[in-house]
C-alpha positions as CSV (number, residue, x, y, z in Angstrom):
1,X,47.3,-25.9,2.6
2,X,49.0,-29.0,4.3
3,X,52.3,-28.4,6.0
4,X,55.4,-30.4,5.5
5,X,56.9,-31.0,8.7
6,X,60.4,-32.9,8.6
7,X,61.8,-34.1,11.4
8,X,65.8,-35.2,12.0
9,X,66.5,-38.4,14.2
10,X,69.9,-39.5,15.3
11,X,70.6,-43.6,14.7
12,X,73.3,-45.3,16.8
13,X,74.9,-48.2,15.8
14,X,76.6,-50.5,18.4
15,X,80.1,-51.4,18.2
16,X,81.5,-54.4,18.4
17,X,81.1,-57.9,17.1
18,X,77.4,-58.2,15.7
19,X,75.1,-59.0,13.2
20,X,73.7,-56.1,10.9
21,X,71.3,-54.1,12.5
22,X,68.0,-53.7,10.4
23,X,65.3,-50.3,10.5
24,X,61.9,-50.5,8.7
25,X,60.8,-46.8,8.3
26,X,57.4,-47.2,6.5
27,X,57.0,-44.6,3.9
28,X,53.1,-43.4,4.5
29,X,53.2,-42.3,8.3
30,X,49.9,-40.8,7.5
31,X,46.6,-41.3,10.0
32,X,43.8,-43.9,9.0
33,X,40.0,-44.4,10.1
34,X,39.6,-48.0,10.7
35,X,35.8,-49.2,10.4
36,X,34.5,-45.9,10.6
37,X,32.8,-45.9,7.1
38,X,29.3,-46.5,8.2
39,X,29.5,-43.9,11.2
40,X,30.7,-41.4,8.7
41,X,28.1,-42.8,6.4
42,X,25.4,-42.3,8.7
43,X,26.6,-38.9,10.1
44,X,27.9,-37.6,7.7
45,X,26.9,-38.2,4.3
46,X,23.4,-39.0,4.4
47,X,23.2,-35.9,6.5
48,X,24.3,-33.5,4.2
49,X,22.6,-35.1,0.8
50,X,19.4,-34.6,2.8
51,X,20.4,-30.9,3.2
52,X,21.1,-30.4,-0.7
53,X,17.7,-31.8,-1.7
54,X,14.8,-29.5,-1.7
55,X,11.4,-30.7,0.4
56,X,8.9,-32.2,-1.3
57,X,6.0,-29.6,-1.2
58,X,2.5,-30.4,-2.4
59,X,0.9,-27.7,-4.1
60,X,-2.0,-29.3,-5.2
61,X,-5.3,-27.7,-3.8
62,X,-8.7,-29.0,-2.6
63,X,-12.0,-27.4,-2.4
64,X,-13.6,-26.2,1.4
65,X,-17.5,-26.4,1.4
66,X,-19.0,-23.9,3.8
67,X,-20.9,-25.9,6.4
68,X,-23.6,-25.9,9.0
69,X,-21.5,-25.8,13.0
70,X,-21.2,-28.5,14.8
71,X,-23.2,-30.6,12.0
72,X,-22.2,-32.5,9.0
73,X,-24.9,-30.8,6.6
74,X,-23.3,-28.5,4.1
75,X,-24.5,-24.9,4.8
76,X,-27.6,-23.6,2.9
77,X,-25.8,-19.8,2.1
78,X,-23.2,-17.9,2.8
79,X,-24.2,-14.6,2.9
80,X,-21.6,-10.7,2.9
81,X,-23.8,-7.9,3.8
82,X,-22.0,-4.7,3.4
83,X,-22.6,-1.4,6.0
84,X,-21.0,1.8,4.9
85,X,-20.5,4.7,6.2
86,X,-22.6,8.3,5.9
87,X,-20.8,11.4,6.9
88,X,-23.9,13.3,6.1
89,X,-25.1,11.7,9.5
90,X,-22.4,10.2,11.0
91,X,-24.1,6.8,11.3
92,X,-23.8,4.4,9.3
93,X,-26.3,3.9,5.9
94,X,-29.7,1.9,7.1
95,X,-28.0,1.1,10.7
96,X,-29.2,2.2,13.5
97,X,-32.3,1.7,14.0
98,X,-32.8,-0.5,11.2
99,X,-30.2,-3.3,10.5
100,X,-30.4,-3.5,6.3
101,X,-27.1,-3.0,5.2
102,X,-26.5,0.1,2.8
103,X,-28.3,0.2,-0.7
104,X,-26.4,0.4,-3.8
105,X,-28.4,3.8,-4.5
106,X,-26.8,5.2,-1.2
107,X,-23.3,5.1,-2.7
108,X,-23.9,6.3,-6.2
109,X,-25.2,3.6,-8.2
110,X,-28.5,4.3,-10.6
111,X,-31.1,2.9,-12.2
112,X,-29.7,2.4,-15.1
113,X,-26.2,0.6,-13.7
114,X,-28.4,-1.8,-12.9
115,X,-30.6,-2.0,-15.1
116,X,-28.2,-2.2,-18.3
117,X,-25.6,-4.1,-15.9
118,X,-23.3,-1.1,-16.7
119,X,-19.5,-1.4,-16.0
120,X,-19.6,1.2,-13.2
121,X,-22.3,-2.5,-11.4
122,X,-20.6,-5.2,-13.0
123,X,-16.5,-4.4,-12.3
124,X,-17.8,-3.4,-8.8
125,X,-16.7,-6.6,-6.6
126,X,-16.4,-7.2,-2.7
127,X,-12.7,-8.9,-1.8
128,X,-12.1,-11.2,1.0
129,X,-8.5,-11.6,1.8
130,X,-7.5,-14.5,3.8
131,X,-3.9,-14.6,6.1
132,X,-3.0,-17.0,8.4
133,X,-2.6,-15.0,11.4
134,X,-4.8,-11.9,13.1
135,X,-1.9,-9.9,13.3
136,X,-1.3,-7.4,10.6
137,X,2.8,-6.8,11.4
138,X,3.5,-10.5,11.4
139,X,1.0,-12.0,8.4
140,X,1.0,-13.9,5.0
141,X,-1.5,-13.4,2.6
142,X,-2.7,-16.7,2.0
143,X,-5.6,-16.3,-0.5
144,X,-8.2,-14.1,-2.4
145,X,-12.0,-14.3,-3.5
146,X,-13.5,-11.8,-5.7
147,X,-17.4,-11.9,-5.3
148,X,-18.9,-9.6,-8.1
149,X,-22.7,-8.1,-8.1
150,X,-25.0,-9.6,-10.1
151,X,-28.9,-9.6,-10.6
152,X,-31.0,-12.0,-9.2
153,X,-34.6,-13.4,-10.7
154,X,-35.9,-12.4,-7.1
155,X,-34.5,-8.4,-8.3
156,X,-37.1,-8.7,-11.2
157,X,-40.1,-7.2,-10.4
158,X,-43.3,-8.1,-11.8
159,X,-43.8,-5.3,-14.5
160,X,-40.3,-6.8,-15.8
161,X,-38.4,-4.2,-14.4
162,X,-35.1,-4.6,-12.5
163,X,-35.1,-3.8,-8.9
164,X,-34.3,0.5,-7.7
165,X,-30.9,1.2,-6.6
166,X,-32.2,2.5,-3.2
167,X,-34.3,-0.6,-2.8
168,X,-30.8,-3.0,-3.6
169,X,-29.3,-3.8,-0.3
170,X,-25.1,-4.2,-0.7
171,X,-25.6,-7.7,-0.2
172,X,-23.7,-10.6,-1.8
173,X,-25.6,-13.9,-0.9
174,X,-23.6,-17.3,-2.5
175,X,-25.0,-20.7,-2.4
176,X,-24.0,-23.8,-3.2
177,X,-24.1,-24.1,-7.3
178,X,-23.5,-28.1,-7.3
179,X,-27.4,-28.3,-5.7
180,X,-28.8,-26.0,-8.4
181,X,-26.5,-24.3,-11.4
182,X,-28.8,-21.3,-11.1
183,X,-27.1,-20.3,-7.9
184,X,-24.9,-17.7,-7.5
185,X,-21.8,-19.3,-6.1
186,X,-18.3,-17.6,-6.5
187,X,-16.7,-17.2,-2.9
188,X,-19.0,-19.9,-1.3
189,X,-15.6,-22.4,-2.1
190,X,-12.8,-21.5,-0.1
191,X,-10.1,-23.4,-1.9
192,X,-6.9,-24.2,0.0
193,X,-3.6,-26.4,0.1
194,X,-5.2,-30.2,1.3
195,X,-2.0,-31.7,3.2
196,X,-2.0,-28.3,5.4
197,X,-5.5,-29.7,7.4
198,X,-6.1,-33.1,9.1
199,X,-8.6,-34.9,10.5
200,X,-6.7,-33.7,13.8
201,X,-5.5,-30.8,12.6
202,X,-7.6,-28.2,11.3
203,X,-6.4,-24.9,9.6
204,X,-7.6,-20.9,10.9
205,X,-7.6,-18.5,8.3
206,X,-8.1,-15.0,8.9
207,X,-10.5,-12.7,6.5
208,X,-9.8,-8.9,6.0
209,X,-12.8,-7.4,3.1
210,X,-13.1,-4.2,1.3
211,X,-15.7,-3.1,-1.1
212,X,-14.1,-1.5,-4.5
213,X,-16.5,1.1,-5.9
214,X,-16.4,1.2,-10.1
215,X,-18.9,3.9,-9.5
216,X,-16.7,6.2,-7.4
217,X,-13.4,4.9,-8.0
218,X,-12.9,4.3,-4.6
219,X,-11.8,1.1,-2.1
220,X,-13.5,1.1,1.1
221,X,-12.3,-1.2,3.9
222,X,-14.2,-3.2,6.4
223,X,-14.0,-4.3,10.1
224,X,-16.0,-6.2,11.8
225,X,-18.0,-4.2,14.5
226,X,-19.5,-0.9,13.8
227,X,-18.6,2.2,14.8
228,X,-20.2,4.0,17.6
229,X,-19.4,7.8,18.4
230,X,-20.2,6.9,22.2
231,X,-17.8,4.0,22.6
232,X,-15.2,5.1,19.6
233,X,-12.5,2.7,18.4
234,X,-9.0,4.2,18.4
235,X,-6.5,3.1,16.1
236,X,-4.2,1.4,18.1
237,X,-7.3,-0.9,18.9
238,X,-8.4,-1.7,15.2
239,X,-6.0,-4.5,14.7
240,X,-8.9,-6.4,16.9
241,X,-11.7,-5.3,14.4
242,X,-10.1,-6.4,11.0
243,X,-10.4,-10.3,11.0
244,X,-13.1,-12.4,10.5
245,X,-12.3,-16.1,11.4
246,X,-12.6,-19.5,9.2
247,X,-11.5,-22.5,10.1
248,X,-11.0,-25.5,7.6
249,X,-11.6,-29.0,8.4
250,X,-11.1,-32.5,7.1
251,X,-13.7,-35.3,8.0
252,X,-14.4,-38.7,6.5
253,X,-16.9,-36.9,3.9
254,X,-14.7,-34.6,2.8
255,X,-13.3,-30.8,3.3
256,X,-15.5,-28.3,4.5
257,X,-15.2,-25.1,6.0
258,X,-16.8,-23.4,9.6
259,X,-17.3,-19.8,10.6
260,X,-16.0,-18.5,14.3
261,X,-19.9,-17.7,15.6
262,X,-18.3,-16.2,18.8
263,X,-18.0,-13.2,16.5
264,X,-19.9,-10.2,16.5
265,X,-20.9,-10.0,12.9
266,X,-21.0,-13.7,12.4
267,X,-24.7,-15.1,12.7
268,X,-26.4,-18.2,11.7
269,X,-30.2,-18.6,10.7
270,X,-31.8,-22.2,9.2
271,X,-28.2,-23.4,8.8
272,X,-27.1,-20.1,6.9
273,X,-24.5,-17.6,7.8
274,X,-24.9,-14.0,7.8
275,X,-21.5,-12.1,8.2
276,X,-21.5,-8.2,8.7
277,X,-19.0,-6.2,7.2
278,X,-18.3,-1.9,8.4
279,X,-16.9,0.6,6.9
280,X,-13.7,1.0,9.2
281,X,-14.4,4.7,10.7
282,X,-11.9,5.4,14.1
283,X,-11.9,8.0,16.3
Protein backbone atom coordinates (compact mmCIF):
# COMPACT_ATOMS: atom_id res chain seq x y z
CA UNK A 1 0.00 0.00 0.00
CA UNK A 2 1.70 3.47 -0.91
CA UNK A 3 2.15 5.89 1.82
CA UNK A 4 1.07 9.45 1.73
CA UNK A 5 3.79 11.45 3.18
CA UNK A 6 3.01 15.34 3.50
CA UNK A 7 5.34 17.54 4.23
CA UNK A 8 4.96 21.43 5.66
CA UNK A 9 7.40 24.18 4.22
CA UNK A 10 7.62 27.74 5.54
CA UNK A 11 7.69 30.61 2.57
CA UNK A 12 9.18 34.08 3.34
CA UNK A 13 8.30 36.84 1.58
CA UNK A 14 10.66 39.96 1.52
CA UNK A 15 9.63 43.22 2.59
CA UNK A 16 9.98 46.14 1.03
CA UNK A 17 9.64 47.73 -2.32
CA UNK A 18 9.52 44.82 -4.99
CA UNK A 19 8.01 43.09 -7.62
CA UNK A 20 5.71 39.97 -6.95
CA UNK A 21 7.51 37.12 -6.06
CA UNK A 22 6.51 33.92 -8.21
CA UNK A 23 6.78 29.82 -6.91
CA UNK A 24 6.12 27.03 -9.47
CA UNK A 25 5.39 23.89 -7.30
CA UNK A 26 4.79 21.09 -9.99
CA UNK A 27 2.01 18.98 -9.04
CA UNK A 28 3.52 15.21 -9.92
CA UNK A 29 6.77 15.09 -7.74
CA UNK A 30 6.78 11.48 -8.55
CA UNK A 31 10.16 9.55 -9.84
CA UNK A 32 10.64 8.75 -13.64
CA UNK A 33 12.92 6.17 -15.65
CA UNK A 34 14.37 8.04 -18.52
CA UNK A 35 15.45 5.65 -21.55
CA UNK A 36 15.35 2.69 -19.59
CA UNK A 37 12.60 0.86 -21.65
CA UNK A 38 14.84 -1.39 -23.58
CA UNK A 39 17.05 -2.37 -20.35
CA UNK A 40 13.90 -3.22 -18.64
CA UNK A 41 12.80 -4.78 -21.93
CA UNK A 42 15.61 -6.94 -22.13
CA UNK A 43 15.94 -7.78 -18.36
CA UNK A 44 13.03 -7.86 -17.48
CA UNK A 45 10.25 -8.68 -19.68
CA UNK A 46 11.64 -11.06 -22.10
CA UNK A 47 12.97 -12.79 -19.08
CA UNK A 48 10.02 -13.54 -17.41
CA UNK A 49 7.74 -14.41 -20.68
CA UNK A 50 10.49 -16.98 -21.31
CA UNK A 51 9.78 -18.32 -17.74
CA UNK A 52 5.85 -18.55 -18.31
CA UNK A 53 6.24 -20.61 -21.48
CA UNK A 54 6.70 -24.29 -21.30
CA UNK A 55 9.93 -26.02 -23.30
CA UNK A 56 9.41 -27.31 -26.34
CA UNK A 57 9.84 -31.14 -25.75
CA UNK A 58 9.91 -33.60 -28.68
CA UNK A 59 8.30 -36.79 -27.95
CA UNK A 60 8.48 -38.22 -31.10
CA UNK A 61 10.48 -41.59 -31.07
CA UNK A 62 12.88 -43.39 -33.53
CA UNK A 63 13.79 -46.99 -33.88
CA UNK A 64 17.55 -48.36 -32.47
CA UNK A 65 18.75 -51.39 -34.72
CA UNK A 66 21.01 -53.76 -32.71
CA UNK A 67 24.42 -53.70 -34.39
CA UNK A 68 27.66 -55.57 -34.86
CA UNK A 69 30.69 -53.36 -32.37
CA UNK A 70 32.76 -51.30 -33.72
CA UNK A 71 31.25 -52.03 -37.32
CA UNK A 72 28.49 -50.51 -39.26
CA UNK A 73 26.81 -54.00 -40.25
CA UNK A 74 23.45 -54.42 -38.45
CA UNK A 75 23.75 -57.39 -36.00
CA UNK A 76 22.69 -60.93 -37.27
CA UNK A 77 20.59 -61.86 -33.63
CA UNK A 78 20.11 -60.76 -30.54
CA UNK A 79 19.87 -63.52 -28.46
CA UNK A 80 18.26 -63.76 -24.09
CA UNK A 81 19.20 -67.08 -22.71
CA UNK A 82 17.63 -67.52 -19.43
CA UNK A 83 19.59 -69.62 -16.21
CA UNK A 84 17.41 -70.36 -13.27
CA UNK A 85 17.90 -71.54 -10.38
CA UNK A 86 17.48 -75.41 -8.74
CA UNK A 87 17.23 -75.61 -5.04
CA UNK A 88 17.04 -79.35 -5.45
CA UNK A 89 20.90 -78.95 -6.14
CA UNK A 90 21.80 -75.67 -5.38
CA UNK A 91 23.25 -74.96 -8.79
CA UNK A 92 21.87 -73.56 -11.23
CA UNK A 93 19.56 -75.69 -14.09
CA UNK A 94 22.13 -77.08 -17.02
CA UNK A 95 25.05 -74.71 -15.56
CA UNK A 96 27.84 -75.99 -14.33
CA UNK A 97 29.35 -78.11 -16.15
CA UNK A 98 27.30 -77.57 -19.14
CA UNK A 99 26.50 -73.95 -20.18
CA UNK A 100 22.71 -74.54 -21.91
CA UNK A 101 20.48 -72.38 -20.16
CA UNK A 102 17.52 -74.04 -18.28
CA UNK A 103 14.73 -75.96 -20.28
CA UNK A 104 11.24 -75.02 -20.16
CA UNK A 105 10.56 -78.69 -18.82
CA UNK A 106 12.87 -77.83 -15.78
CA UNK A 107 10.36 -75.17 -14.48
CA UNK A 108 7.09 -76.82 -15.13
CA UNK A 109 6.13 -76.56 -18.63
CA UNK A 110 4.79 -79.84 -20.58
CA UNK A 111 4.39 -81.38 -23.57
CA UNK A 112 1.34 -80.31 -24.24
CA UNK A 113 1.92 -76.30 -23.30
CA UNK A 114 3.87 -76.52 -26.12
CA UNK A 115 2.53 -78.45 -28.10
CA UNK A 116 -1.14 -76.86 -28.16
CA UNK A 117 0.62 -73.31 -27.48
CA UNK A 118 -1.44 -73.37 -24.11
CA UNK A 119 -1.89 -70.15 -22.17
CA UNK A 120 0.27 -71.34 -19.22
CA UNK A 121 3.46 -71.08 -22.92
CA UNK A 122 2.08 -68.29 -24.70
CA UNK A 123 1.31 -65.40 -21.69
CA UNK A 124 4.71 -66.58 -20.39
CA UNK A 125 7.05 -63.53 -21.50
CA UNK A 126 10.74 -62.42 -20.49
CA UNK A 127 10.82 -58.39 -19.62
CA UNK A 128 13.71 -56.17 -20.12
CA UNK A 129 13.40 -52.91 -18.32
CA UNK A 130 15.58 -50.17 -19.34
CA UNK A 131 16.61 -46.97 -16.78
CA UNK A 132 18.96 -44.47 -17.40
CA UNK A 133 21.17 -44.97 -14.57
CA UNK A 134 22.84 -48.33 -12.75
CA UNK A 135 21.78 -47.21 -9.55
CA UNK A 136 18.55 -48.54 -8.19
CA UNK A 137 17.89 -45.53 -5.37
CA UNK A 138 18.50 -42.76 -7.89
CA UNK A 139 16.75 -44.29 -11.40
CA UNK A 140 13.90 -43.60 -13.98
CA UNK A 141 12.41 -46.23 -15.71
CA UNK A 142 12.86 -45.29 -19.12
CA UNK A 143 11.37 -48.10 -21.20
CA UNK A 144 9.92 -51.80 -21.56
CA UNK A 145 10.04 -54.82 -24.02
CA UNK A 146 8.02 -57.77 -23.65
CA UNK A 147 9.54 -60.79 -25.61
CA UNK A 148 6.95 -63.69 -25.56
CA UNK A 149 7.84 -67.60 -26.37
CA UNK A 150 6.99 -68.89 -29.41
CA UNK A 151 7.75 -71.98 -31.64
CA UNK A 152 10.11 -72.06 -34.18
CA UNK A 153 10.14 -74.36 -37.61
CA UNK A 154 13.66 -75.40 -36.30
CA UNK A 155 11.30 -76.85 -32.88
CA UNK A 156 9.45 -79.15 -35.49
CA UNK A 157 10.81 -82.29 -35.57
CA UNK A 158 10.70 -84.55 -38.40
CA UNK A 159 7.76 -86.90 -37.44
CA UNK A 160 5.83 -83.40 -37.22
CA UNK A 161 5.99 -83.19 -33.70
CA UNK A 162 6.85 -80.15 -31.67
CA UNK A 163 10.04 -80.12 -29.73
CA UNK A 164 9.97 -81.90 -25.62
CA UNK A 165 9.85 -79.46 -22.91
CA UNK A 166 13.11 -80.82 -21.38
CA UNK A 167 14.81 -80.51 -24.79
CA UNK A 168 13.45 -76.51 -25.07
CA UNK A 169 16.30 -74.38 -23.82
CA UNK A 170 14.70 -70.83 -22.08
CA UNK A 171 16.01 -69.11 -24.86
CA UNK A 172 14.51 -66.11 -26.74
CA UNK A 173 16.62 -65.48 -29.94
CA UNK A 174 15.17 -62.17 -32.08
CA UNK A 175 16.41 -61.23 -35.45
CA UNK A 176 15.96 -58.72 -37.65
CA UNK A 177 12.22 -59.18 -39.33
CA UNK A 178 12.93 -56.33 -42.15
CA UNK A 179 15.52 -59.07 -43.76
CA UNK A 180 13.00 -61.91 -43.59
CA UNK A 181 9.15 -61.53 -42.13
CA UNK A 182 9.59 -65.07 -40.96
CA UNK A 183 11.81 -63.88 -38.10
CA UNK A 184 11.00 -63.58 -34.79
CA UNK A 185 11.67 -60.04 -33.99
CA UNK A 186 9.89 -58.33 -30.93
CA UNK A 187 12.64 -56.80 -28.58
CA UNK A 188 15.41 -56.75 -31.32
CA UNK A 189 14.18 -52.72 -31.78
CA UNK A 190 14.93 -50.76 -28.87
CA UNK A 191 12.81 -47.76 -29.58
CA UNK A 192 13.82 -44.44 -27.93
CA UNK A 193 13.33 -40.52 -27.89
CA UNK A 194 15.71 -39.38 -31.27
CA UNK A 195 16.77 -35.68 -30.04
CA UNK A 196 18.14 -37.42 -26.65
CA UNK A 197 21.35 -39.04 -28.94
CA UNK A 198 23.79 -37.35 -31.28
CA UNK A 199 26.23 -38.11 -33.58
CA UNK A 200 28.49 -36.83 -30.46
CA UNK A 201 26.39 -37.77 -27.97
CA UNK A 202 25.36 -41.17 -27.48
CA UNK A 203 22.74 -42.37 -24.86
CA UNK A 204 23.49 -45.48 -21.95
CA UNK A 205 20.58 -47.28 -21.01
CA UNK A 206 20.57 -49.72 -18.29
CA UNK A 207 18.61 -53.26 -18.65
CA UNK A 208 17.13 -55.06 -15.44
CA UNK A 209 15.10 -58.69 -16.83
CA UNK A 210 12.83 -61.01 -15.13
CA UNK A 211 11.18 -64.09 -16.37
CA UNK A 212 7.25 -64.17 -15.47
CA UNK A 213 6.16 -67.83 -15.23
CA UNK A 214 2.16 -68.38 -16.53
CA UNK A 215 2.91 -71.92 -15.53
CA UNK A 216 3.76 -71.21 -11.83
CA UNK A 217 2.48 -67.91 -11.27
CA UNK A 218 5.63 -66.74 -10.34
CA UNK A 219 8.23 -63.58 -11.40
CA UNK A 220 11.69 -64.52 -11.22
CA UNK A 221 14.39 -61.81 -11.42
CA UNK A 222 17.71 -61.84 -13.20
CA UNK A 223 21.35 -60.57 -12.60
CA UNK A 224 23.89 -60.81 -14.57
CA UNK A 225 26.61 -63.16 -13.10
CA UNK A 226 25.80 -66.43 -11.64
CA UNK A 227 25.81 -67.44 -8.37
CA UNK A 228 28.60 -69.38 -6.88
CA UNK A 229 28.29 -70.87 -3.15
CA UNK A 230 32.22 -70.44 -3.03
CA UNK A 231 32.40 -66.77 -3.85
CA UNK A 232 28.69 -65.79 -2.71
CA UNK A 233 27.18 -62.37 -3.61
CA UNK A 234 25.84 -60.45 -0.55
CA UNK A 235 23.10 -58.20 -0.87
CA UNK A 236 24.66 -55.08 -0.33
CA UNK A 237 26.81 -56.05 -3.44
CA UNK A 238 23.82 -56.98 -5.96
CA UNK A 239 23.20 -53.48 -7.05
CA UNK A 240 26.52 -54.28 -9.27
CA UNK A 241 24.87 -57.54 -10.72
CA UNK A 242 21.43 -56.09 -11.92
CA UNK A 243 22.23 -54.01 -15.11
CA UNK A 244 23.05 -55.01 -18.34
CA UNK A 245 24.39 -52.01 -20.54
CA UNK A 246 23.10 -50.51 -24.12
CA UNK A 247 24.27 -47.79 -25.48
CA UNK A 248 22.37 -45.90 -28.47
CA UNK A 249 23.98 -44.30 -31.24
CA UNK A 250 23.35 -41.96 -34.22
CA UNK A 251 25.50 -42.25 -37.37
CA UNK A 252 25.08 -40.97 -40.89
CA UNK A 253 23.02 -44.38 -41.76
CA UNK A 254 20.85 -44.16 -39.12
CA UNK A 255 20.12 -45.18 -35.30
CA UNK A 256 21.43 -48.27 -34.04
CA UNK A 257 22.09 -49.73 -30.87
CA UNK A 258 25.56 -51.57 -29.20
CA UNK A 259 25.93 -53.91 -26.28
CA UNK A 260 28.71 -53.21 -23.35
CA UNK A 261 30.99 -56.52 -24.28
CA UNK A 262 33.18 -55.74 -21.20
CA UNK A 263 30.27 -57.60 -19.48
CA UNK A 264 30.29 -60.85 -18.12
CA UNK A 265 27.23 -62.26 -19.76
CA UNK A 266 27.46 -60.23 -22.81
CA UNK A 267 29.25 -62.29 -25.80
CA UNK A 268 29.43 -61.98 -29.40
CA UNK A 269 29.68 -64.88 -32.06
CA UNK A 270 29.51 -64.17 -36.25
CA UNK A 271 28.28 -60.73 -35.41
CA UNK A 272 25.51 -62.04 -32.89
CA UNK A 273 25.05 -61.29 -29.29
CA UNK A 274 24.51 -63.72 -26.67
CA UNK A 275 23.39 -62.18 -23.28
CA UNK A 276 23.07 -64.32 -20.10
CA UNK A 277 20.56 -63.74 -17.71
CA UNK A 278 20.63 -65.62 -13.58
CA UNK A 279 18.22 -66.16 -11.45
CA UNK A 280 19.30 -63.53 -8.67
CA UNK A 281 20.22 -66.09 -5.66
CA UNK A 282 22.48 -64.02 -2.58
CA UNK A 283 23.97 -65.26 0.18
Amino acid sequence: MPVNNTFRYTLRVPTGAGSATTMNIPIDMTFQLVDQGETIERQFIDVEKADSINPIIDYEKTRFIARGVGNSVPANSVTYNCYLWNNAIDNYYNFPPVDSPTFYGDVGYTNDDLTFRKNSFIKSFLRLDFYDSPVVTDQNLVSFIIIQPNIRQSDILLNSQVIPAVNKALSFELKNPLNNNENFGEGFFIYHYKDEVDTQIPKDLFMRASFNNAKTGKRTNLMTAPFDINTPIYIDDLQNQLHTKYTLKRANTGYFYELDTAQFNVDVAFNSYIIKLYEIVVA
